[in-house]
PDB file of N, H, CA, C and O in Angstrom:
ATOM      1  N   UNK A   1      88.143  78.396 105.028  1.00  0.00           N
ATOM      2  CA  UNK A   1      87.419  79.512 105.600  1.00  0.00           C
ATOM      3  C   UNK A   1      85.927  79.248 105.480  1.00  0.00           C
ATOM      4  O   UNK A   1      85.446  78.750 104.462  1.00  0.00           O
ATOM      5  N   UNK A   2      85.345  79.525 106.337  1.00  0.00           N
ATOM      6  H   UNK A   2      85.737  79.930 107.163  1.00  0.00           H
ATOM      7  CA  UNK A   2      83.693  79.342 106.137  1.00  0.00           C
ATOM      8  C   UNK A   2      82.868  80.547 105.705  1.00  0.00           C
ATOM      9  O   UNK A   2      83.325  81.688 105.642  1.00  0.00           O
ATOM     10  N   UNK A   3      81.672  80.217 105.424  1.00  0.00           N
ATOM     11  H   UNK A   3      81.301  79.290 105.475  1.00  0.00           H
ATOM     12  CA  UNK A   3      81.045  81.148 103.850  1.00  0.00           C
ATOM     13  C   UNK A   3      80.851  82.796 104.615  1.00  0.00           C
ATOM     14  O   UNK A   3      80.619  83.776 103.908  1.00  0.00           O
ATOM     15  N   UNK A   4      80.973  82.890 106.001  1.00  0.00           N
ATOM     16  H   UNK A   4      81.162  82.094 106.576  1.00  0.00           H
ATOM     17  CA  UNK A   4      80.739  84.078 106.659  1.00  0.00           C
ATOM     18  C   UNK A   4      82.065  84.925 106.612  1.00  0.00           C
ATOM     19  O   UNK A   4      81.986  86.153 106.631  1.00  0.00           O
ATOM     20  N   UNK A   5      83.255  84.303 106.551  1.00  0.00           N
ATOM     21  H   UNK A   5      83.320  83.305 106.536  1.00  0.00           H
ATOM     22  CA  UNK A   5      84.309  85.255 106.193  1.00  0.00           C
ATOM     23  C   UNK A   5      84.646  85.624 104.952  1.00  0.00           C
ATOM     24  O   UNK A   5      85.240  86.637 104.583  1.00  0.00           O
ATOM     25  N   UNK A   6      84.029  84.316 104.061  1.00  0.00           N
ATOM     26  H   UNK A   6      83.547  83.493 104.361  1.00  0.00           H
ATOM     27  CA  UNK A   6      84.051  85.088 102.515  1.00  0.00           C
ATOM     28  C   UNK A   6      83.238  86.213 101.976  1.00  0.00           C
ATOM     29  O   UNK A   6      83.504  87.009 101.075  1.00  0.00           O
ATOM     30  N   UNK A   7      81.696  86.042 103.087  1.00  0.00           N
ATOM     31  H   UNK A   7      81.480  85.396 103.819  1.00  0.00           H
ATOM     32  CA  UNK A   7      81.140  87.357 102.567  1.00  0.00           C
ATOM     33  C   UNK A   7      81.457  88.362 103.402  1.00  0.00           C
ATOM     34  O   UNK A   7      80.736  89.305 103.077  1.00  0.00           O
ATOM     35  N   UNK A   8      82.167  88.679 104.329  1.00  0.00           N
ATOM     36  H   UNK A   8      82.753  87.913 104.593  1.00  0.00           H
ATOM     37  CA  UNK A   8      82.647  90.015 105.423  1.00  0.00           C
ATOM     38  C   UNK A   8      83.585  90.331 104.075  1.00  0.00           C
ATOM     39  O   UNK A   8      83.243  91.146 103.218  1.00  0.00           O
ATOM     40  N   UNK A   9      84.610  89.689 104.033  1.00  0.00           N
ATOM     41  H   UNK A   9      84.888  89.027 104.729  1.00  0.00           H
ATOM     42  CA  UNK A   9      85.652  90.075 103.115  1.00  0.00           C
ATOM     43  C   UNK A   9      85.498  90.628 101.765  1.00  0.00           C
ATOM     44  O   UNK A   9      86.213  91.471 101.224  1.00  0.00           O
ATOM     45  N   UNK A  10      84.435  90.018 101.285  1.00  0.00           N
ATOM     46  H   UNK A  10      83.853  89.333 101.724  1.00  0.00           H
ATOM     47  CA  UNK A  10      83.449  90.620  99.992  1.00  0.00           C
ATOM     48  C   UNK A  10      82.900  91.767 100.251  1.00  0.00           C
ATOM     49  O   UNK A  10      83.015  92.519  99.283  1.00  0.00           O
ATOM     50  N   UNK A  11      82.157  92.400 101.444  1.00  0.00           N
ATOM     51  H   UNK A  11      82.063  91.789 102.230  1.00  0.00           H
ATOM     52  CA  UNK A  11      81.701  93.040 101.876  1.00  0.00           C
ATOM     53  C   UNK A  11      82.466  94.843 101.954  1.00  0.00           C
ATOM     54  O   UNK A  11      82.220  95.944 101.463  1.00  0.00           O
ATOM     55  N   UNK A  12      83.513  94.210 102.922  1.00  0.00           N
ATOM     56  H   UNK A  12      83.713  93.315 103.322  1.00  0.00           H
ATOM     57  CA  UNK A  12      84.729  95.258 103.281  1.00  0.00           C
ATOM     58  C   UNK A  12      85.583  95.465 101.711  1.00  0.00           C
ATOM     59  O   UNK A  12      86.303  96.447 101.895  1.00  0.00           O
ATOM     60  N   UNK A  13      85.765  95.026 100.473  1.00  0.00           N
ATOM     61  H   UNK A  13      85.180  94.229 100.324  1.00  0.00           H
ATOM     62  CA  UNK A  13      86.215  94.980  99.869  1.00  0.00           C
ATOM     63  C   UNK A  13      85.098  96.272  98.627  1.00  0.00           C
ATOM     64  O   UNK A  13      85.449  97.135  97.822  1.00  0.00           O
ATOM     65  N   UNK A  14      83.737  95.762  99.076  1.00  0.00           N
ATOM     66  H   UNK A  14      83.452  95.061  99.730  1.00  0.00           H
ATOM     67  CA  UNK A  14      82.711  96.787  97.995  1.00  0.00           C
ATOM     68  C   UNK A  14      83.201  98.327  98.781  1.00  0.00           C
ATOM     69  O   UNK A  14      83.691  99.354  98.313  1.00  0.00           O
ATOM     70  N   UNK A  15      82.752  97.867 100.384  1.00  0.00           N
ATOM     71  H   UNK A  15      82.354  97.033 100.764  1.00  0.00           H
ATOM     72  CA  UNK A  15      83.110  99.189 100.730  1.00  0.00           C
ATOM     73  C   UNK A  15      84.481 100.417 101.026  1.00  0.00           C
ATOM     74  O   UNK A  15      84.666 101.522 101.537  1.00  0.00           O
ATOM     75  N   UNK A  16      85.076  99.526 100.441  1.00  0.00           N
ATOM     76  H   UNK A  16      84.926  98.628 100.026  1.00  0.00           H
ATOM     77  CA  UNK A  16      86.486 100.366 100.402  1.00  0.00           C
ATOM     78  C   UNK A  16      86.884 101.114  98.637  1.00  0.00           C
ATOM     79  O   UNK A  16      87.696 101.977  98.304  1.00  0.00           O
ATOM     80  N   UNK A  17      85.518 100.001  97.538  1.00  0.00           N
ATOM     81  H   UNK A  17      84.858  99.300  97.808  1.00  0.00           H
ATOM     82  CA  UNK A  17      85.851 100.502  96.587  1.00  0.00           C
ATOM     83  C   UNK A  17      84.681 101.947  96.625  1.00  0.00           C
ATOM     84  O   UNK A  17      84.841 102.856  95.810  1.00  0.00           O
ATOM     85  N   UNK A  18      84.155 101.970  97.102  1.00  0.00           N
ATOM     86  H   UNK A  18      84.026 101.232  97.764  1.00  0.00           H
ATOM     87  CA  UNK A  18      82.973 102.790  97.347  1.00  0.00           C
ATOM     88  C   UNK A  18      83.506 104.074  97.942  1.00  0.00           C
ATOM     89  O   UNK A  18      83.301 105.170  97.421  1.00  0.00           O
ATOM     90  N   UNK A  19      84.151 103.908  98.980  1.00  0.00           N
ATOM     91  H   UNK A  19      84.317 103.018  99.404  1.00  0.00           H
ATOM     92  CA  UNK A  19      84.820 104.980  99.626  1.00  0.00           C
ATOM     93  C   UNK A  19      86.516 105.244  99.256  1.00  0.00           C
ATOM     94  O   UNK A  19      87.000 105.919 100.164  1.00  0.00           O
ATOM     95  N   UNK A  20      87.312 104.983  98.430  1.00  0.00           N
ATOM     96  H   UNK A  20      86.919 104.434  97.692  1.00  0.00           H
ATOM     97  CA  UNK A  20      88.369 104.930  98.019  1.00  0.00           C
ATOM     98  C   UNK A  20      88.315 105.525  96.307  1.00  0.00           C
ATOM     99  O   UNK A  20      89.165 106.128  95.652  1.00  0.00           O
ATOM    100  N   UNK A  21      87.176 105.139  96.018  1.00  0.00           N
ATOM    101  H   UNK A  21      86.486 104.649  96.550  1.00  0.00           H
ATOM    102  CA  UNK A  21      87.109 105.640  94.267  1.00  0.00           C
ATOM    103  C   UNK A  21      87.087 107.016  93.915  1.00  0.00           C
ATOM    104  O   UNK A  21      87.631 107.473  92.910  1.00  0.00           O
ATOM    105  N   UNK A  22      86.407 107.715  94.815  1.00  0.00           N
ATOM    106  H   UNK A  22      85.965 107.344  95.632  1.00  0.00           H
ATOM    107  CA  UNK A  22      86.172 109.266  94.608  1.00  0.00           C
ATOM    108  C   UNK A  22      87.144 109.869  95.101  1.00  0.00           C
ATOM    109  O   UNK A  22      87.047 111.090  94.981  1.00  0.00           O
ATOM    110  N   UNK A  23      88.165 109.466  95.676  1.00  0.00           N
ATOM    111  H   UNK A  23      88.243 108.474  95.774  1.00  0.00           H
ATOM    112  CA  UNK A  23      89.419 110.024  96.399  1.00  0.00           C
ATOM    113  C   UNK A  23      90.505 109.880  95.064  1.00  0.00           C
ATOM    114  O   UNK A  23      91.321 110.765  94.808  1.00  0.00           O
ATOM    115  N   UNK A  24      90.402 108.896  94.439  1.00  0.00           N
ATOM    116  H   UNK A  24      89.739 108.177  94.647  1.00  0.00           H
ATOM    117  CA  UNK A  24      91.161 108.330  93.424  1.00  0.00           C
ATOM    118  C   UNK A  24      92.650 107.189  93.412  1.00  0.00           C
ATOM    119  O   UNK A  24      93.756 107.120  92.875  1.00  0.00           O
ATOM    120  N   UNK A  25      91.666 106.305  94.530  1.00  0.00           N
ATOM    121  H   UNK A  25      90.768 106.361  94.966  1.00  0.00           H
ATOM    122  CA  UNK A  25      92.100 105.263  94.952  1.00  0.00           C
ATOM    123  C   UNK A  25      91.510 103.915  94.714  1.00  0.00           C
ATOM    124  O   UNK A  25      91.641 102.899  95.397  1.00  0.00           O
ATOM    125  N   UNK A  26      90.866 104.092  93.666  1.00  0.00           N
ATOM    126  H   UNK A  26      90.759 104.917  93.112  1.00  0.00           H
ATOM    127  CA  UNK A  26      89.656 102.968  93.167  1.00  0.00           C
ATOM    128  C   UNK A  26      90.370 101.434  93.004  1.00  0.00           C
ATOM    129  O   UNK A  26      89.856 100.332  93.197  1.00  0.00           O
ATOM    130  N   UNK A  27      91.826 101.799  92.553  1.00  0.00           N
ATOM    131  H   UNK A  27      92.244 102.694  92.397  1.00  0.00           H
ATOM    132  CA  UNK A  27      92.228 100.622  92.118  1.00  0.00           C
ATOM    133  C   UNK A  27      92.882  99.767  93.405  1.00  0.00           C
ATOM    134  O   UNK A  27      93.462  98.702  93.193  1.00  0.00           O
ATOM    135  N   UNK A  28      92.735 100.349  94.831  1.00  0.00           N
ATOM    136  H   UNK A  28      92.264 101.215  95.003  1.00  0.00           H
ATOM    137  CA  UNK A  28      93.707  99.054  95.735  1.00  0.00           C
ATOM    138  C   UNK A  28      92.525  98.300  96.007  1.00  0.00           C
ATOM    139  O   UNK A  28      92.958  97.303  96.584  1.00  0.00           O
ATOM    140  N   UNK A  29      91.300  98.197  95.929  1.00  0.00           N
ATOM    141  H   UNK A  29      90.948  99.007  95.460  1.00  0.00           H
ATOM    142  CA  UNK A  29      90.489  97.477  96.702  1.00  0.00           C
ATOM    143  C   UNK A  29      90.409  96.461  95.191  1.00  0.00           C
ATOM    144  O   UNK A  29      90.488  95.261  95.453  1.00  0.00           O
ATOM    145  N   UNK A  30      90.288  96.733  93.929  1.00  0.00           N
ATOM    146  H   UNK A  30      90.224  97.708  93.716  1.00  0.00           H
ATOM    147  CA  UNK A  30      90.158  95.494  93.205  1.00  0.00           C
ATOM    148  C   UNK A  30      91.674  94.621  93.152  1.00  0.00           C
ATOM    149  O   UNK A  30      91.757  93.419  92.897  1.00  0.00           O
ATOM    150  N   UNK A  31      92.796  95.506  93.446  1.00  0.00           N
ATOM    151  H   UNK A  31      92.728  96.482  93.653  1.00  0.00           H
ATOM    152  CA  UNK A  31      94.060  94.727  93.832  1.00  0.00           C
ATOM    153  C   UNK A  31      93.902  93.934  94.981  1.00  0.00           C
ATOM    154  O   UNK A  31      94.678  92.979  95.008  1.00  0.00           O
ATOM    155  N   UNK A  32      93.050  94.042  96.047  1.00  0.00           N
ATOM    156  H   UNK A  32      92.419  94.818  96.025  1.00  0.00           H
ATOM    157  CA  UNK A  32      93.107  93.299  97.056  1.00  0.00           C
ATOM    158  C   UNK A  32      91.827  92.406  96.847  1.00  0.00           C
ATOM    159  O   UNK A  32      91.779  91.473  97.649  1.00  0.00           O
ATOM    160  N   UNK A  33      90.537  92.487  95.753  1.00  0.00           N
ATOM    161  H   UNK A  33      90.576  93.245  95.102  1.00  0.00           H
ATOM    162  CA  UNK A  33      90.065  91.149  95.380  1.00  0.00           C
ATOM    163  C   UNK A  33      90.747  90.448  94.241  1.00  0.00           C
ATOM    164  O   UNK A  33      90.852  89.221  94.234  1.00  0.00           O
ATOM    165  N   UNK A  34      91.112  91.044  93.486  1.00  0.00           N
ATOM    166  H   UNK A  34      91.027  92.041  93.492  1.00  0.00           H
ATOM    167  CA  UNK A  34      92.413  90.421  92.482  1.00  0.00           C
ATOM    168  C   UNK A  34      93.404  88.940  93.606  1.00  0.00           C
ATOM    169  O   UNK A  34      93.461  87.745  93.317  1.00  0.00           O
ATOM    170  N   UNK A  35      93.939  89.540  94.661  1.00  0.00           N
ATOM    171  H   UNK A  35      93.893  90.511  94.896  1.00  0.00           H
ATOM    172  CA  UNK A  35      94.707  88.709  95.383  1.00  0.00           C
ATOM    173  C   UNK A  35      94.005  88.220  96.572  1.00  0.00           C
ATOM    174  O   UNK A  35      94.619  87.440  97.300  1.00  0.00           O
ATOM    175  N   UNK A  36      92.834  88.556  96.870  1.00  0.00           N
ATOM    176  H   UNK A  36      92.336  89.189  96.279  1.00  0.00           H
ATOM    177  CA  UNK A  36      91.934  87.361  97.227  1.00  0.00           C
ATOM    178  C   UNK A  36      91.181  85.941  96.581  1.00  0.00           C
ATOM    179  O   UNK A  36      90.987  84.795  96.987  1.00  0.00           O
ATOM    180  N   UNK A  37      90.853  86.785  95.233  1.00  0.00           N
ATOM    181  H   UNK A  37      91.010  87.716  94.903  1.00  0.00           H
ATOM    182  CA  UNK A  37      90.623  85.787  94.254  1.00  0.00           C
ATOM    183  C   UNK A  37      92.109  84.717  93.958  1.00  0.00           C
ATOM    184  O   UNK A  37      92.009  83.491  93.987  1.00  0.00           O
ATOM    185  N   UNK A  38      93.037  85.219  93.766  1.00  0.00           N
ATOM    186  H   UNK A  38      93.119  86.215  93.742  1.00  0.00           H
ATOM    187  CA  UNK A  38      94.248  84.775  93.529  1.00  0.00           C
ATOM    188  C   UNK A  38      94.498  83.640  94.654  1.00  0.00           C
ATOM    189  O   UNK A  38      94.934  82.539  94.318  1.00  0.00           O
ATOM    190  N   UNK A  39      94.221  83.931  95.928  1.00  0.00           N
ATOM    191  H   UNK A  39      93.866  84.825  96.201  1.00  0.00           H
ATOM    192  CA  UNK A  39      94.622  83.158  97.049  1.00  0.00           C
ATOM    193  C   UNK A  39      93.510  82.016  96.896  1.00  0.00           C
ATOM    194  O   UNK A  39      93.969  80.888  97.076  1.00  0.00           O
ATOM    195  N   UNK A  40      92.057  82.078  96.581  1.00  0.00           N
ATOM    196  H   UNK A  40      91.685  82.994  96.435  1.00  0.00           H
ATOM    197  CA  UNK A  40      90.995  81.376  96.589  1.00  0.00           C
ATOM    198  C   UNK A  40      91.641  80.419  95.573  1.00  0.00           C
ATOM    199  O   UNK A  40      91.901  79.247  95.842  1.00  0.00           O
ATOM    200  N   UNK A  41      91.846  80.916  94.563  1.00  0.00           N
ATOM    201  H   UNK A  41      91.634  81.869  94.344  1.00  0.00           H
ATOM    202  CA  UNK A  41      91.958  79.955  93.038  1.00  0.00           C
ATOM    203  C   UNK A  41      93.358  78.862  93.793  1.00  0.00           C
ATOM    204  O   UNK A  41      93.235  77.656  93.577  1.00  0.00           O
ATOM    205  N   UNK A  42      94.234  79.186  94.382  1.00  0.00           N
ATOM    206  H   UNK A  42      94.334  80.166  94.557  1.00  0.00           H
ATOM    207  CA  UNK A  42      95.257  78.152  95.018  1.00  0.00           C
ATOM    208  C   UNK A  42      94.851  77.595  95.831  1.00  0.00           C
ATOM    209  O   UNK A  42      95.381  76.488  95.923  1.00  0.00           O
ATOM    210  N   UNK A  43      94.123  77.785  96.540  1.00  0.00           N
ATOM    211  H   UNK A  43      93.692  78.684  96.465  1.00  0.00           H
ATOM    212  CA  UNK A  43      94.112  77.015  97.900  1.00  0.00           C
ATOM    213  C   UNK A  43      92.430  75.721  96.760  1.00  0.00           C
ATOM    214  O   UNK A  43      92.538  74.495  96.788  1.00  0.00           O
ATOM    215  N   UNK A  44      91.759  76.096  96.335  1.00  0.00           N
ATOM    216  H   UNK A  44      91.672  77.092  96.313  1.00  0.00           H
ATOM    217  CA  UNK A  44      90.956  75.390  95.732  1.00  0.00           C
ATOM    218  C   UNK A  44      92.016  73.932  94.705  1.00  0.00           C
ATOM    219  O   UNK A  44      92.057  72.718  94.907  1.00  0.00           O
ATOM    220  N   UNK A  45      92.652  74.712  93.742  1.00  0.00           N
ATOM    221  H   UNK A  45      92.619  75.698  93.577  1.00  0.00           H
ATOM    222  CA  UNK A  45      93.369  74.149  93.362  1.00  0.00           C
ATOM    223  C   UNK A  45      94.148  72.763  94.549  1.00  0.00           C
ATOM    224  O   UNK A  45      93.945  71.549  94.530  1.00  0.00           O
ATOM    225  N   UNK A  46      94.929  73.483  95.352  1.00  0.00           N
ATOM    226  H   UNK A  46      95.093  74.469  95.368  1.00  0.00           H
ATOM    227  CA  UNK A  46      95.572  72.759  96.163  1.00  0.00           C
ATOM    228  C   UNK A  46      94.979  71.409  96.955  1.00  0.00           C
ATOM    229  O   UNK A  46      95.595  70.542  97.575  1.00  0.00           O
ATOM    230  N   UNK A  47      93.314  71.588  96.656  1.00  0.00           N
ATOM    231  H   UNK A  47      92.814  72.292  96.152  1.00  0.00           H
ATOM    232  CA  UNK A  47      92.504  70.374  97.883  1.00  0.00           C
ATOM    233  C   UNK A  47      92.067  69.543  96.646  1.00  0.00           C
ATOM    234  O   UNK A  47      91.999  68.315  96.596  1.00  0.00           O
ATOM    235  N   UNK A  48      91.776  70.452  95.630  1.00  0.00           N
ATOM    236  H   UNK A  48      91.831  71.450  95.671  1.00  0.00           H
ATOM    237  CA  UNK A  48      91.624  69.727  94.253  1.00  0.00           C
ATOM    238  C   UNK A  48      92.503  68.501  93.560  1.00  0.00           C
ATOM    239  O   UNK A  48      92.151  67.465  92.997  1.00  0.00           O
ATOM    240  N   UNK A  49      93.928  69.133  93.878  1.00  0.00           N
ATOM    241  H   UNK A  49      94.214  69.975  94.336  1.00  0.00           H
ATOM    242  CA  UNK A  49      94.955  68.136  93.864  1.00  0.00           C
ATOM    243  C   UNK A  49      95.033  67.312  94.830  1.00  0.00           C
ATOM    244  O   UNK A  49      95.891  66.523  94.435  1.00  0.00           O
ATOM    245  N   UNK A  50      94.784  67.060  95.586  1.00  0.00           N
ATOM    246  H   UNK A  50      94.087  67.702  95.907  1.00  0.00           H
ATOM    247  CA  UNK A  50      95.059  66.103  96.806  1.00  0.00           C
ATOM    248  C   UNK A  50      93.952  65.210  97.198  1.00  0.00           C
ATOM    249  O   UNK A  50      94.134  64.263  97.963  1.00  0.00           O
ATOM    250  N   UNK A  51      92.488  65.583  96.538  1.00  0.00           N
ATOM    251  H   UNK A  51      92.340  66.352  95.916  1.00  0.00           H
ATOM    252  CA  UNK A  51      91.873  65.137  96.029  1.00  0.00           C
ATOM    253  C   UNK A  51      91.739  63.814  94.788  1.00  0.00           C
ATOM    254  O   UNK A  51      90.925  62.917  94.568  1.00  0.00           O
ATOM    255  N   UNK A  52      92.168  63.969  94.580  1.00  0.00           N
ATOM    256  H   UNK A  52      92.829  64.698  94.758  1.00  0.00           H
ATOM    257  CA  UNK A  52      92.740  63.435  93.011  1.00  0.00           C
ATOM    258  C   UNK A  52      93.514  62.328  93.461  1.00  0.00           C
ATOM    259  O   UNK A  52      94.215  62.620  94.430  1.00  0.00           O
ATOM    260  N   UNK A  53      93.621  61.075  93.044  1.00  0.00           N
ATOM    261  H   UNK A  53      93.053  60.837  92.256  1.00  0.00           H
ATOM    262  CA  UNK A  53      94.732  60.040  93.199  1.00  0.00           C
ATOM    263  C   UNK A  53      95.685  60.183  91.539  1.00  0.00           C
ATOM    264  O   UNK A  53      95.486  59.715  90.418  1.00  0.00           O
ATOM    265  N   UNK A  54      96.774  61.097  92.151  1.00  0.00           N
ATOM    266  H   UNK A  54      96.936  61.477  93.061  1.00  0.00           H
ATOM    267  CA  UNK A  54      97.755  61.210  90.427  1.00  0.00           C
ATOM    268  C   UNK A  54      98.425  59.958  90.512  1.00  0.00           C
ATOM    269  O   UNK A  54      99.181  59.599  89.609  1.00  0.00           O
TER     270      UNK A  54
END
């Protein structure tokens, strides 16, 4: 992904905790950087390995 969809996605992610917290919904938007982060850390991993002569 290139650095403009990581920051939209960063972006849409502040503003959903922003507008979701006072409702008392604070916690799906860090579940959905939780499993963005989650998806980042594999796919890094994954080029990391292939990278690598094991």
């Amino acid at each position: 992904m290139k650095l403009h969809h990581h920051v939209l996605i960063i972006i849409v992610i502040i503003i959903l905790i922003f507008s979701l917290y006072g409702v008392g919904y604070g916690a799906v938007p860090f579940l959905l950087a939780a499993l963005y982060l989650g998806f980042l850390s594999v796919k890094e991993f994954q080029r990391f390995k292939k990278s690598r002569r094991w």
